[in-house]
Backbone of each chain as ProteinMPNN parsed JSONL, in Angstrom:
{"seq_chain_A": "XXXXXXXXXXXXXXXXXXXXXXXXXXXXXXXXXXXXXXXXXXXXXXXXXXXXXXXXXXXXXXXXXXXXXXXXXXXXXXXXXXXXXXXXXXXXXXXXXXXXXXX", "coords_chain_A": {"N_chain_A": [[-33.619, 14.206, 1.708], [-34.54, 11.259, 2.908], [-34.441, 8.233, 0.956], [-36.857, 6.014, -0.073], [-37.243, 3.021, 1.153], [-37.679, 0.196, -0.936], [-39.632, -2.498, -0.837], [-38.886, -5.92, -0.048], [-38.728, -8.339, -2.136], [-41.621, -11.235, -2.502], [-39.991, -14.418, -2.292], [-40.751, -17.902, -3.273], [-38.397, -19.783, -4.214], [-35.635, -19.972, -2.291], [-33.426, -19.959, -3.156], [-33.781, -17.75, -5.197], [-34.02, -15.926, -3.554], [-31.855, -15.388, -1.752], [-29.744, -14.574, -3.73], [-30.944, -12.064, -4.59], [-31.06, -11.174, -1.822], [-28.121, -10.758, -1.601], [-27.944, -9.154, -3.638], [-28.784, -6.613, -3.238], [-27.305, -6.538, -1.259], [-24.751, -5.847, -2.267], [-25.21, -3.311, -3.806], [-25.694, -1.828, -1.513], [-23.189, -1.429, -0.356], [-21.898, 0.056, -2.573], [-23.592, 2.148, -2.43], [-23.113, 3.298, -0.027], [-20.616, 3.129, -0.144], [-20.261, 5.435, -2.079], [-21.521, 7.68, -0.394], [-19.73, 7.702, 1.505], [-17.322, 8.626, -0.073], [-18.2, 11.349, -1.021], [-18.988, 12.782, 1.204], [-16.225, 12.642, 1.948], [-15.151, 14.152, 0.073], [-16.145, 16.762, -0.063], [-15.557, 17.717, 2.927], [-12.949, 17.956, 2.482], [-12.675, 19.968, 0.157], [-13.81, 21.983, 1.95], [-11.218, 22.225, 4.053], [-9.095, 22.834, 2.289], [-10.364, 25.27, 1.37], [-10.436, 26.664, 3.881], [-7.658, 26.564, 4.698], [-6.38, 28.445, 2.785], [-7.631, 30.425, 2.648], [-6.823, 31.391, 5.466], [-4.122, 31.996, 4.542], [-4.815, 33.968, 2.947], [-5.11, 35.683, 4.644], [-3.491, 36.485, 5.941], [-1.33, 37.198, 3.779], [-2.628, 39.283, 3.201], [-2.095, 41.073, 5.814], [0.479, 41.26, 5.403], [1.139, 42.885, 2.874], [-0.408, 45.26, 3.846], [1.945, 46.077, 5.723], [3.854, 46.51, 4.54], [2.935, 49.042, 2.754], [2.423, 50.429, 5.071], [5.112, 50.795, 5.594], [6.222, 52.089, 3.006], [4.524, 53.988, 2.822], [5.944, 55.639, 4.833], [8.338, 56.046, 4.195], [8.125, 57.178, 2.099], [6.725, 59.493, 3.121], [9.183, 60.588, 4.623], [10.944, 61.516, 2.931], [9.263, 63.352, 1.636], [9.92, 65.379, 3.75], [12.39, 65.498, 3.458], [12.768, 66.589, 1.276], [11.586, 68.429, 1.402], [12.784, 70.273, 3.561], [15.388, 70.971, 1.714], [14.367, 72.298, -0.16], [13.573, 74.732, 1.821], [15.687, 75.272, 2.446], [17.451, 76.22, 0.762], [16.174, 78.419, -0.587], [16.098, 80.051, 1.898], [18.894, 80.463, 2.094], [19.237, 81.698, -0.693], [17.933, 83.887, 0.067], [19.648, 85.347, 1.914], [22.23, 85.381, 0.649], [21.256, 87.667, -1.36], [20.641, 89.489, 0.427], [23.331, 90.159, 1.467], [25.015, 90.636, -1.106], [23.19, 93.119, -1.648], [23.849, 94.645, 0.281], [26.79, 95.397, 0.761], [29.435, 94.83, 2.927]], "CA_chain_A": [[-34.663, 13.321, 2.242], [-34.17, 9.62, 3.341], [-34.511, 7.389, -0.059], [-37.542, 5.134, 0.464], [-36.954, 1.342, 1.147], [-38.145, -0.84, -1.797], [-40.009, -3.582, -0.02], [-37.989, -6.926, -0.257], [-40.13, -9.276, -3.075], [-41.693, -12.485, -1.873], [-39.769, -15.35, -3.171], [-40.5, -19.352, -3.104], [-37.258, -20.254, -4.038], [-34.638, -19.995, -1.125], [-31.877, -19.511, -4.057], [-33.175, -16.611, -5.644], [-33.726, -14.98, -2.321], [-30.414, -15.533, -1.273], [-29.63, -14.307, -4.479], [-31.833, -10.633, -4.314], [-30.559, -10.386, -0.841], [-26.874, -10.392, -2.008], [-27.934, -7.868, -4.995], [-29.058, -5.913, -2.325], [-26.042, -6.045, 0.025], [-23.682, -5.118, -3.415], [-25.997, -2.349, -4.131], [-25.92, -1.274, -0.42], [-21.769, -1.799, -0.363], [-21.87, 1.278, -3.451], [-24.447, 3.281, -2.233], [-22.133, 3.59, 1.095], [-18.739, 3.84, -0.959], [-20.686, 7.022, -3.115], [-21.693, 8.805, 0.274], [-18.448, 8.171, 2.295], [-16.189, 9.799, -0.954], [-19.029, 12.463, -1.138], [-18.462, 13.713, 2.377], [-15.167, 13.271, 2.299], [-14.759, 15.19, -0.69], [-16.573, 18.079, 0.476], [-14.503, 18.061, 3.533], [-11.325, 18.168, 1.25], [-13.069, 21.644, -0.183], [-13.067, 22.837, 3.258], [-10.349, 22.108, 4.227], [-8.857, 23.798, 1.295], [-10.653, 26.444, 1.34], [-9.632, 27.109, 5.079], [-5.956, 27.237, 4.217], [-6.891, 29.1, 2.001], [-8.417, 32.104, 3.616], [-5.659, 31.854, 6.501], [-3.136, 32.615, 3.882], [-4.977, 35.286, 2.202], [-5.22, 36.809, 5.584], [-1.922, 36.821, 6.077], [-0.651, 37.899, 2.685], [-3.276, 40.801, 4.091], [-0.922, 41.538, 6.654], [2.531, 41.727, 4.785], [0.501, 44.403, 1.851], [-0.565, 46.434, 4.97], [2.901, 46.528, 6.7], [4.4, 46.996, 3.51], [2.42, 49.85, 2.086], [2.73, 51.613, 5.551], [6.789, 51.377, 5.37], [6.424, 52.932, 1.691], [4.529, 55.301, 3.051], [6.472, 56.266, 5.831], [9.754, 56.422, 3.742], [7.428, 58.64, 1.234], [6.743, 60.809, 4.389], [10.048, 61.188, 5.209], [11.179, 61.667, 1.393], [8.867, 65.135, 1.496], [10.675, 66.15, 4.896], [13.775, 65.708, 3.113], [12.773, 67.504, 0.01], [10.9, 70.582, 1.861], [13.973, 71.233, 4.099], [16.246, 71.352, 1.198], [13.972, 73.763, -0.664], [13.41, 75.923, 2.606], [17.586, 75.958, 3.174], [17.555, 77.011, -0.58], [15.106, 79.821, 0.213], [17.232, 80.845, 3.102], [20.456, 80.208, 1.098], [19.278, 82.826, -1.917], [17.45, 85.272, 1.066], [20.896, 85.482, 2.852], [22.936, 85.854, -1.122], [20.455, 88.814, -1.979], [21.091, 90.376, 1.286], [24.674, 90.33, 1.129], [24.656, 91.568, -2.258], [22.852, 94.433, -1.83], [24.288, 95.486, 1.304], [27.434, 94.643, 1.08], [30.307, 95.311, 4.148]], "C_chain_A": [[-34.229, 11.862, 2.105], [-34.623, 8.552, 1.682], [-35.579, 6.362, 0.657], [-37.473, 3.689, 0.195], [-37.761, 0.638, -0.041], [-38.253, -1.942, -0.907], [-39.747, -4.796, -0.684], [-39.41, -7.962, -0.762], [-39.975, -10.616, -2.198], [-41.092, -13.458, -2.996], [-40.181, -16.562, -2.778], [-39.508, -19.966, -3.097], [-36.212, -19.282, -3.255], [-33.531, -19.156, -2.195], [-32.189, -18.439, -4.833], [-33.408, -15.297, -4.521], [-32.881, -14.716, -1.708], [-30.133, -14.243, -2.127], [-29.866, -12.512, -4.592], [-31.247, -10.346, -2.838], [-28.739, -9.893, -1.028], [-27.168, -9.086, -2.747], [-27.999, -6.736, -3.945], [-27.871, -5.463, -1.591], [-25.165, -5.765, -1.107], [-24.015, -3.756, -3.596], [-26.117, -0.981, -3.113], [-24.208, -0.679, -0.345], [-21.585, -0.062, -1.66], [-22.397, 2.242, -3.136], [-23.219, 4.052, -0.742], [-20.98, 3.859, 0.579], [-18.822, 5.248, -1.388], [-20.837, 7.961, -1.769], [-20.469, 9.055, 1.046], [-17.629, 8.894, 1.51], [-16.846, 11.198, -0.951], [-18.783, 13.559, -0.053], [-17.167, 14.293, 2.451], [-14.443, 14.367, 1.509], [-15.251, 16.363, -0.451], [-15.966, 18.738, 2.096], [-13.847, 18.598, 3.197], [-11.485, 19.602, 0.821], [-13.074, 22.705, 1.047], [-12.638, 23.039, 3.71], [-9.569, 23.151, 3.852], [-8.797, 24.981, 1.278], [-10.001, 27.314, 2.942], [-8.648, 27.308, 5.098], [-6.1, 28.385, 3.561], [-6.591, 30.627, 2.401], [-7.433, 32.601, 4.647], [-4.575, 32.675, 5.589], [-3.776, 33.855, 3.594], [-4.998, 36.61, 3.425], [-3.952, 37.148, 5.901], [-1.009, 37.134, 4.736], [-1.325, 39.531, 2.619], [-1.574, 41.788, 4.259], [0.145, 42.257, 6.178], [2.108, 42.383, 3.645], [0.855, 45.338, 3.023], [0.91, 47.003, 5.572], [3.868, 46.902, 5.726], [4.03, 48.33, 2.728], [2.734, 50.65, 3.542], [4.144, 52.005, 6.185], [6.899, 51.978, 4.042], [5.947, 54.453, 2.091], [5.338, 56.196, 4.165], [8.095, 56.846, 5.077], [9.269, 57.567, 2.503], [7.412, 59.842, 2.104], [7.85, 61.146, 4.167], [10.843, 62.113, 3.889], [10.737, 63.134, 0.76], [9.875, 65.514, 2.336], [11.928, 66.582, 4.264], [13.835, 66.989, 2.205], [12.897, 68.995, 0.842], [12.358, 71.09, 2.322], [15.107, 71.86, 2.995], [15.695, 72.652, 0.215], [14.269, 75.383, 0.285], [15.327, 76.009, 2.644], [18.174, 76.484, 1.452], [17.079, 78.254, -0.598], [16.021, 80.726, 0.765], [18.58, 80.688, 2.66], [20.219, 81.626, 0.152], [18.987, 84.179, -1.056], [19.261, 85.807, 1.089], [21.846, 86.478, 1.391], [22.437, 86.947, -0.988], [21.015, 89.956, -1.043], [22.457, 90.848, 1.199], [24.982, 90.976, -0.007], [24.313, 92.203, -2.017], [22.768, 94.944, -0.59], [25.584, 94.842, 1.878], [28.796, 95.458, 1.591], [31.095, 96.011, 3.269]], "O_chain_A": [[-33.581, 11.457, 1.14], [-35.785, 8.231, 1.928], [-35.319, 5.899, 1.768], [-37.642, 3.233, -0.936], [-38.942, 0.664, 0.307], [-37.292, -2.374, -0.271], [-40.23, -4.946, -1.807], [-40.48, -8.244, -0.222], [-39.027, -11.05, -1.543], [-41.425, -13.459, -4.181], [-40.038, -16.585, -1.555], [-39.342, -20.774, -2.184], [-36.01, -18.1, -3.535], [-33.002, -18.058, -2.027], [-31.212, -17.888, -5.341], [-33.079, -14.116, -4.63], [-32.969, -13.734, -0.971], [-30.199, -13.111, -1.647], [-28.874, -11.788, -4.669], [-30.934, -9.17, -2.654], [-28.274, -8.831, -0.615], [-26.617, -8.036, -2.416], [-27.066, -5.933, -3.949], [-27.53, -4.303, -1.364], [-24.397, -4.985, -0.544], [-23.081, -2.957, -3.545], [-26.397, 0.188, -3.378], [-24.054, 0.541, -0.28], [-20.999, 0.889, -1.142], [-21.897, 3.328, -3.427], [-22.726, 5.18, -0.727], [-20.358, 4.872, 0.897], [-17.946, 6.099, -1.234], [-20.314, 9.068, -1.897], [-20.071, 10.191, 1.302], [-17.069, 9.841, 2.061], [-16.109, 12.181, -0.884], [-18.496, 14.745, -0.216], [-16.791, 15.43, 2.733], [-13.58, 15.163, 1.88], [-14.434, 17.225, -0.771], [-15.94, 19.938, 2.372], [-13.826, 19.811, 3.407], [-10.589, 20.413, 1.054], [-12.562, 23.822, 1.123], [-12.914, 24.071, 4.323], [-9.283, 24.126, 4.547], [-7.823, 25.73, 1.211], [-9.292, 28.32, 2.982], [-8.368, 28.411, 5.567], [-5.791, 29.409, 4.17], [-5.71, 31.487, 2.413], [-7.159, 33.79, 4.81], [-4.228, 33.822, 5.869], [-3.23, 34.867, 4.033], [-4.941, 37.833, 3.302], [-3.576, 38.305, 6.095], [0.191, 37.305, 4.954], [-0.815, 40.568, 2.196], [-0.724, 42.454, 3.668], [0.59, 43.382, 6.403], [3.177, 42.601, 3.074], [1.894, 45.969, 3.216], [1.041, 48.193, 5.858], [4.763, 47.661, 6.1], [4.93, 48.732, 1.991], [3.378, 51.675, 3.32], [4.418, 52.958, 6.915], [7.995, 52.531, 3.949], [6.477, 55.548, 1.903], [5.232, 57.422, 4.201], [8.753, 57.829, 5.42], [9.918, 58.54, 2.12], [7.949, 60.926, 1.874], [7.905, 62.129, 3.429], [11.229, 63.272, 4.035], [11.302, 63.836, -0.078], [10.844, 66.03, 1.779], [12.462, 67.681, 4.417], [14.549, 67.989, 2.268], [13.639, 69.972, 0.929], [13.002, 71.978, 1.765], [15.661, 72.94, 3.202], [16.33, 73.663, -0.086], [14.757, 76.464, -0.044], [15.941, 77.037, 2.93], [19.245, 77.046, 1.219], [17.885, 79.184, -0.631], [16.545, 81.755, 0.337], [19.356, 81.06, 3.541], [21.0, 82.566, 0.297], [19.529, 85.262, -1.276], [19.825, 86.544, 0.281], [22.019, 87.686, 1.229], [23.206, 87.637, -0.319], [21.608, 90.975, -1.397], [22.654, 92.006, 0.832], [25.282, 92.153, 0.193], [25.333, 92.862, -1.813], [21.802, 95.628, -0.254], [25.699, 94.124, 2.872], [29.246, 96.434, 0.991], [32.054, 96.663, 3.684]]}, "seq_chain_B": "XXXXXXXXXXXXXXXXXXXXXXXXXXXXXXXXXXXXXXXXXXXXXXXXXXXXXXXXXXXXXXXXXXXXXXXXXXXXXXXXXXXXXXXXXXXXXXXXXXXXXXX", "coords_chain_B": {"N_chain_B": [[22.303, 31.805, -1.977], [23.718, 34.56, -0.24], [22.703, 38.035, -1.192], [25.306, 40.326, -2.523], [26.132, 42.932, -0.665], [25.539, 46.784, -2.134], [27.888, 49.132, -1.84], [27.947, 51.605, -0.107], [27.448, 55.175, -1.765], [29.812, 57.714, -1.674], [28.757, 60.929, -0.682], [28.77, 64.16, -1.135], [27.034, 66.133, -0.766], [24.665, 66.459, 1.469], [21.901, 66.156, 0.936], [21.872, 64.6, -1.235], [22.591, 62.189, -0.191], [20.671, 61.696, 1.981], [18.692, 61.26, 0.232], [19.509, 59.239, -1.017], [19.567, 57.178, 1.013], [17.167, 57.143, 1.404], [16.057, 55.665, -0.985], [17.536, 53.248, -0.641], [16.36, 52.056, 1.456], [13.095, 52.29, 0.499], [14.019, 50.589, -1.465], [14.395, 48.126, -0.022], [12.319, 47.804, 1.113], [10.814, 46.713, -0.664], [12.187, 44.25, -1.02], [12.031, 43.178, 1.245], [9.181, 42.659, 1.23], [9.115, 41.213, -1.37], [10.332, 38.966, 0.035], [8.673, 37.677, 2.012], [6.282, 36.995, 1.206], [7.054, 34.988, -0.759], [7.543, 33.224, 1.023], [5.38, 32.884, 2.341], [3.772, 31.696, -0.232], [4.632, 29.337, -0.633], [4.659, 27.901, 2.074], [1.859, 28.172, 1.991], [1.224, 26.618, -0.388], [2.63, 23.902, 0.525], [0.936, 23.241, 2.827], [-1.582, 23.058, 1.289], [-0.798, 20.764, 0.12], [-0.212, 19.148, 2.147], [-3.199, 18.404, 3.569], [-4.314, 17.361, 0.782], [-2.861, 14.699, 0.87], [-3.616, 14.312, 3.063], [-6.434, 13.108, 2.69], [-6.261, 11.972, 0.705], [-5.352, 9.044, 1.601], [-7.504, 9.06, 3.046], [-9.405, 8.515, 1.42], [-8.942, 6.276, -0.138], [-8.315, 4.248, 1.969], [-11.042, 4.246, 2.291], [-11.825, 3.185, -0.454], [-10.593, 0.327, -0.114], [-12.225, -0.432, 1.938], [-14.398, -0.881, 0.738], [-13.707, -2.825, -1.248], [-13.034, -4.678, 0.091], [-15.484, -5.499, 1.392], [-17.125, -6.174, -1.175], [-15.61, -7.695, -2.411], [-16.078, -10.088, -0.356], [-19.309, -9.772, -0.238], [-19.251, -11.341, -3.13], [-18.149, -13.578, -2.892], [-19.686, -14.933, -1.012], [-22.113, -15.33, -2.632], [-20.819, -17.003, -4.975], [-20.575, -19.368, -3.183], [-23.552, -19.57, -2.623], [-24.418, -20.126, -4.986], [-23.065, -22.472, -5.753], [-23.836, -24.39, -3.792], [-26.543, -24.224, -4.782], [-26.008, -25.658, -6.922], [-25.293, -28.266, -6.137], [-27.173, -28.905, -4.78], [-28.91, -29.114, -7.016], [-27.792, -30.917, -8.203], [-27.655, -33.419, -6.714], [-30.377, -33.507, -6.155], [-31.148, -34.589, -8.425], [-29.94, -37.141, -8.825], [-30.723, -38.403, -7.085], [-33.769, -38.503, -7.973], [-33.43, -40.003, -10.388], [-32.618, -42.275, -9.31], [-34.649, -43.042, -7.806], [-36.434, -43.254, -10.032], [-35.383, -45.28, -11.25], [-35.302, -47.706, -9.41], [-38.142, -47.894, -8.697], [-40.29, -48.333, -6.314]], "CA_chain_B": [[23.293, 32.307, -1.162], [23.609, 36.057, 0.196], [23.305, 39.338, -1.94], [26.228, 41.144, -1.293], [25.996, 44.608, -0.109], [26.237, 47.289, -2.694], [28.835, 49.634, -0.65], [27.093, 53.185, -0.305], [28.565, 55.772, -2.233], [30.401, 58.888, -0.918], [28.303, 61.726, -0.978], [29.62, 65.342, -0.348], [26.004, 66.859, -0.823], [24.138, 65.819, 2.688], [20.351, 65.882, 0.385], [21.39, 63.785, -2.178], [23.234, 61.259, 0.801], [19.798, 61.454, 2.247], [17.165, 60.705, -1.325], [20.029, 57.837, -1.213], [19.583, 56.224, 1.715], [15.524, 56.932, 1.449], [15.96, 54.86, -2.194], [17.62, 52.052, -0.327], [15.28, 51.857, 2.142], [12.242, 51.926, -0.199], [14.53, 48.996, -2.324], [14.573, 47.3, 1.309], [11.044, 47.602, 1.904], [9.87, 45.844, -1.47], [12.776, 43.23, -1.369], [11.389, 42.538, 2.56], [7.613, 41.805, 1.099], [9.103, 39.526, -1.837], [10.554, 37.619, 0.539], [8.087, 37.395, 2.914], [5.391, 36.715, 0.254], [7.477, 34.551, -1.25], [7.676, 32.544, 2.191], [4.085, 32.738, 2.583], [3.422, 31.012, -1.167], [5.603, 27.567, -0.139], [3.879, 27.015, 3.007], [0.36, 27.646, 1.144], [1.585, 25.079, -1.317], [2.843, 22.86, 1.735], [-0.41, 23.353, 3.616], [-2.916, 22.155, 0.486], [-0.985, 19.208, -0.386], [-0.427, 17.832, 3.03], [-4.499, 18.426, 3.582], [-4.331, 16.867, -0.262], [-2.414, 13.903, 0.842], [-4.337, 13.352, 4.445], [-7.466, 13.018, 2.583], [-5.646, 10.805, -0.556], [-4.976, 8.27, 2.265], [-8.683, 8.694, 3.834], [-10.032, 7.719, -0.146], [-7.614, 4.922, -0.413], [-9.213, 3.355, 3.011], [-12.684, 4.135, 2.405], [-12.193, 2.103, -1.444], [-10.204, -0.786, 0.475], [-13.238, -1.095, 2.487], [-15.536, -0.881, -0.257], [-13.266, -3.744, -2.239], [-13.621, -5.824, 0.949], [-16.92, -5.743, 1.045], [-17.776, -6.881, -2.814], [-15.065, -9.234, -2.65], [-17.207, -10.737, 0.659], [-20.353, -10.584, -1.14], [-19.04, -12.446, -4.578], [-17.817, -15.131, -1.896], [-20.881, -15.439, -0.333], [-22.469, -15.229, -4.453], [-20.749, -18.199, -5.672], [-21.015, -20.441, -2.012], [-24.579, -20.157, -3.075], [-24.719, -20.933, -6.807], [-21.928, -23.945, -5.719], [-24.833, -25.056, -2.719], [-27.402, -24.696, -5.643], [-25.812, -26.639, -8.107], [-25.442, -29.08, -5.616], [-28.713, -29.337, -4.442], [-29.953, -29.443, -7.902], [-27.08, -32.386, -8.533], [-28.436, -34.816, -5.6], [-31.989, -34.297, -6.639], [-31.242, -35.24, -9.799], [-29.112, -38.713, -8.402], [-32.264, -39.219, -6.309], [-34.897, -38.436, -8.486], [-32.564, -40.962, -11.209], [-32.486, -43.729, -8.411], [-36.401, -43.346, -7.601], [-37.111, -43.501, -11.329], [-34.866, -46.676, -11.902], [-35.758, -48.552, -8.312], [-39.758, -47.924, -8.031], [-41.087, -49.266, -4.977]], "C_chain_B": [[22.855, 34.002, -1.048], [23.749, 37.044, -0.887], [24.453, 40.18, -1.384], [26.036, 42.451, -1.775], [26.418, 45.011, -0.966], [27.065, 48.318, -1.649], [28.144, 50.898, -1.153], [27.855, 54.22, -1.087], [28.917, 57.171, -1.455], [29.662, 60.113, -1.444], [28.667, 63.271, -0.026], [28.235, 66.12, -0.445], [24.772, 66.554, 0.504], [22.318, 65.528, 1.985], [20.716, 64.636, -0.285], [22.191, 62.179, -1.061], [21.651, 60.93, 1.402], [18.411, 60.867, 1.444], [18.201, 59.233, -1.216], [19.945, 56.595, -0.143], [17.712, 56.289, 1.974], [15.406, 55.942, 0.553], [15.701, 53.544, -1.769], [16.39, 51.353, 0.333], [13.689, 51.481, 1.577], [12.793, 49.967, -0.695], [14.267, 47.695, -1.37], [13.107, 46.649, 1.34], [10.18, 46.356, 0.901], [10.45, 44.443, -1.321], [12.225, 42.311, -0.075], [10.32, 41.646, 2.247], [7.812, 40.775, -0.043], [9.076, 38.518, -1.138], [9.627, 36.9, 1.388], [6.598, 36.523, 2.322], [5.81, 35.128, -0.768], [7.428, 33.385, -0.094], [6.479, 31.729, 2.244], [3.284, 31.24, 1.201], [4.153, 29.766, -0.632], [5.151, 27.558, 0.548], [2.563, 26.824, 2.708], [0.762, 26.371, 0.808], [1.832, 23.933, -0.451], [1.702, 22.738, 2.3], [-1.403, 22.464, 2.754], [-1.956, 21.083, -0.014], [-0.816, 18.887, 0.715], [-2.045, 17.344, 2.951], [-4.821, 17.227, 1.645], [-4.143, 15.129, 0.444], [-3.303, 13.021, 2.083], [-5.425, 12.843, 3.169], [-7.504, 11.611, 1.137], [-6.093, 9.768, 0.353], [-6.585, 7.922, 2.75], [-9.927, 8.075, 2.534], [-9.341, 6.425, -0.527], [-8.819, 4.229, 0.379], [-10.494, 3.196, 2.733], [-12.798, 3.041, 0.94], [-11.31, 0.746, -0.996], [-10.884, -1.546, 1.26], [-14.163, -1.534, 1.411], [-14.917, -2.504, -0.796], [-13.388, -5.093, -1.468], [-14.796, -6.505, 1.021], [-17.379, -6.314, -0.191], [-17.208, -7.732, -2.633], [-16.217, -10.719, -2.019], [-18.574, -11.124, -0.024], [-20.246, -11.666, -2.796], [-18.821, -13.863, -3.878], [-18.858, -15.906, -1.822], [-21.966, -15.734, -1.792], [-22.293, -16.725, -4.296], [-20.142, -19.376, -4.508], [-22.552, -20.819, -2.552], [-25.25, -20.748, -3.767], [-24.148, -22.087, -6.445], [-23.253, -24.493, -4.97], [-25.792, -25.344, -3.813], [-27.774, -25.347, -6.566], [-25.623, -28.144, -7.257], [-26.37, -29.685, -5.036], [-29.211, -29.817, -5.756], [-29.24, -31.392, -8.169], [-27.385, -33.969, -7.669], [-29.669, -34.778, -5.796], [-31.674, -34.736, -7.569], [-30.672, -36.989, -9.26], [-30.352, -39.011, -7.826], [-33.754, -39.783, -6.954], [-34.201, -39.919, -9.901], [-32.955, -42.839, -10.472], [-33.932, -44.222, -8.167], [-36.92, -44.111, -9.018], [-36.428, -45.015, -11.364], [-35.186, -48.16, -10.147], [-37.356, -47.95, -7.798], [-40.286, -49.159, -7.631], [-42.038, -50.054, -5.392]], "O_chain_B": [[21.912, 34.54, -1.627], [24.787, 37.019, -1.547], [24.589, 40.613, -0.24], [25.844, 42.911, -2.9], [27.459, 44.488, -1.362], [26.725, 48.168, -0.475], [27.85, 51.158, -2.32], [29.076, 54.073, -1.026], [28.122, 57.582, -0.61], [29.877, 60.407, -2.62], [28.78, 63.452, 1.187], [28.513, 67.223, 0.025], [23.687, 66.427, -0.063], [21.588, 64.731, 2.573], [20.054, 63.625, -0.051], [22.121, 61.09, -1.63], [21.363, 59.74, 1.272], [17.443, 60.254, 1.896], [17.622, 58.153, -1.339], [20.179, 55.408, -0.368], [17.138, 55.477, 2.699], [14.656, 55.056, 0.961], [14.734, 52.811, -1.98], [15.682, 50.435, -0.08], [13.08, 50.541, 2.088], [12.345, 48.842, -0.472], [14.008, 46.56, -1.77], [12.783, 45.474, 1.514], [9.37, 45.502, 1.261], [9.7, 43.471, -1.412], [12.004, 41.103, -0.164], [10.21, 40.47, 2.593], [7.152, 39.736, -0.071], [8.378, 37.509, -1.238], [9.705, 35.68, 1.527], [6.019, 35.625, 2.934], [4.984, 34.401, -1.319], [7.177, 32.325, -0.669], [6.366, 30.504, 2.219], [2.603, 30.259, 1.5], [3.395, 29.439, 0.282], [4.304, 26.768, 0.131], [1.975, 25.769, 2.946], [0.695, 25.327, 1.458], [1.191, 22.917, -0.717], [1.401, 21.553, 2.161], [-1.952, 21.45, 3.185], [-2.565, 20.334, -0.778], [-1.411, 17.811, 0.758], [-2.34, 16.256, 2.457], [-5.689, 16.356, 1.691], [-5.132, 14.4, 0.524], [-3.587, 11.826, 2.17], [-4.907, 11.872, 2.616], [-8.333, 10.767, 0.796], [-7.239, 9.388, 0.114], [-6.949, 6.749, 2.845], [-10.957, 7.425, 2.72], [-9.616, 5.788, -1.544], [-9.866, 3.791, -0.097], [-11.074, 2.123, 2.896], [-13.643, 2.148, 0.99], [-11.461, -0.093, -1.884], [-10.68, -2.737, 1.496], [-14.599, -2.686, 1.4], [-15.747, -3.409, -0.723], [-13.68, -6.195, -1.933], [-15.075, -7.683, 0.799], [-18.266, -7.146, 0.001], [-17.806, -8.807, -2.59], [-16.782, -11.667, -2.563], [-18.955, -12.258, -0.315], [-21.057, -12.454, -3.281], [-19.235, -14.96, -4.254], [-19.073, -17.034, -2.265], [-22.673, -16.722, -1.593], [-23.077, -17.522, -3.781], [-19.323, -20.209, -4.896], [-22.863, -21.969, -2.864], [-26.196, -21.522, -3.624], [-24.815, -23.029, -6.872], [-23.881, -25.21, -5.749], [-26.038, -26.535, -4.0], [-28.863, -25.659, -7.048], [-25.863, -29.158, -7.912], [-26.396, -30.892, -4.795], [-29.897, -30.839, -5.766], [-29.795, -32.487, -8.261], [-27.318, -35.151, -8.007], [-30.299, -35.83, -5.685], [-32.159, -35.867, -7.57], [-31.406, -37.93, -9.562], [-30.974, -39.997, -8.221], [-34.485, -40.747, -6.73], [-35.025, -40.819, -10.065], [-33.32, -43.932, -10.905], [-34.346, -45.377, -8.267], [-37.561, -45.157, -9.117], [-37.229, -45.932, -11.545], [-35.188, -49.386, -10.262], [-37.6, -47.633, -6.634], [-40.576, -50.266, -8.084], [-42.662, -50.745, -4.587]]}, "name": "protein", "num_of_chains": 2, "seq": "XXXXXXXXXXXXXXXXXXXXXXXXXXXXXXXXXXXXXXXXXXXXXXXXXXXXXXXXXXXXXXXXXXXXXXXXXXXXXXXXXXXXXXXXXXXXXXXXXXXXXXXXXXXXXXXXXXXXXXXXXXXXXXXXXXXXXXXXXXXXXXXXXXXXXXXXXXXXXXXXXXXXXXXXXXXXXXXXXXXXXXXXXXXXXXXXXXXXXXXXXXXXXX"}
């Protein structure tokens, strides 16, 4: 809400009205310095924070594409295994046979 | 500088030639997301201090105005006290001259 104006005192003398209107324009000169850093510092946080968030989305990314080359070299890592079991399988079948019927 | 290549080794067993080049490949996949992660952290860091530095520069200006401004009003300050001491200093010569030459 808007700060309400303090109504400017009546003076007789010229010099301390001068005077009160300066205090005034110093007073005014701070109040304006405090809101322009205020904004801009809350900018600065958004700013921030917006980098921010881009990165994290993109450190996203390179998890995701990374976890589904682990898994894909995991995939393939069974394939490898199974076949060498199944040609073990069919390696001892074949042995047994031969053995016990042998030319 | 470059890692150099370990040289693959000679494998007469075609499984364990294959768990070896799945290994690498895994080794590949993590050394890929350091780097890439690793990429990603330095341009963060580049990103919030430029945004750091714009906004340094936009606090600088805004208290260079501010310092303008007070300076301006102290000016305009002690023009008035100087005008007031001078006013008071010629009434006084006047009011001096009245008192010692009455009409």
């Amino acid at each position: 809400q808007p700060v309400p104006q303090v109504p400017f005192p009546q003076f007789t003398d010229p010099f301390q009205y001068e005077l009160e209107k300066l205090r005034r324009e110093s007073e005014n000169v701070n109040k304006t310095f405090e809101e322009k850093t205020s904004i801009l510092r809350a900018e600065l946080e958004r700013k921030l924070a917006e980098v921010r968030a881009e990165y994290q989305r993109k450190f996203h990314e390179v998890e995701v594409e990374k976890n589904a080359r682990e898994t894909e070299v995991e995939r393939t890592k069974n394939i490898v295994i199974m076949n060498k079991l199944l040609g073990n399988a069919f390696l001892s079948k074949c042995t047994t046979k031969i053995a016990s019927h042998p030319s």
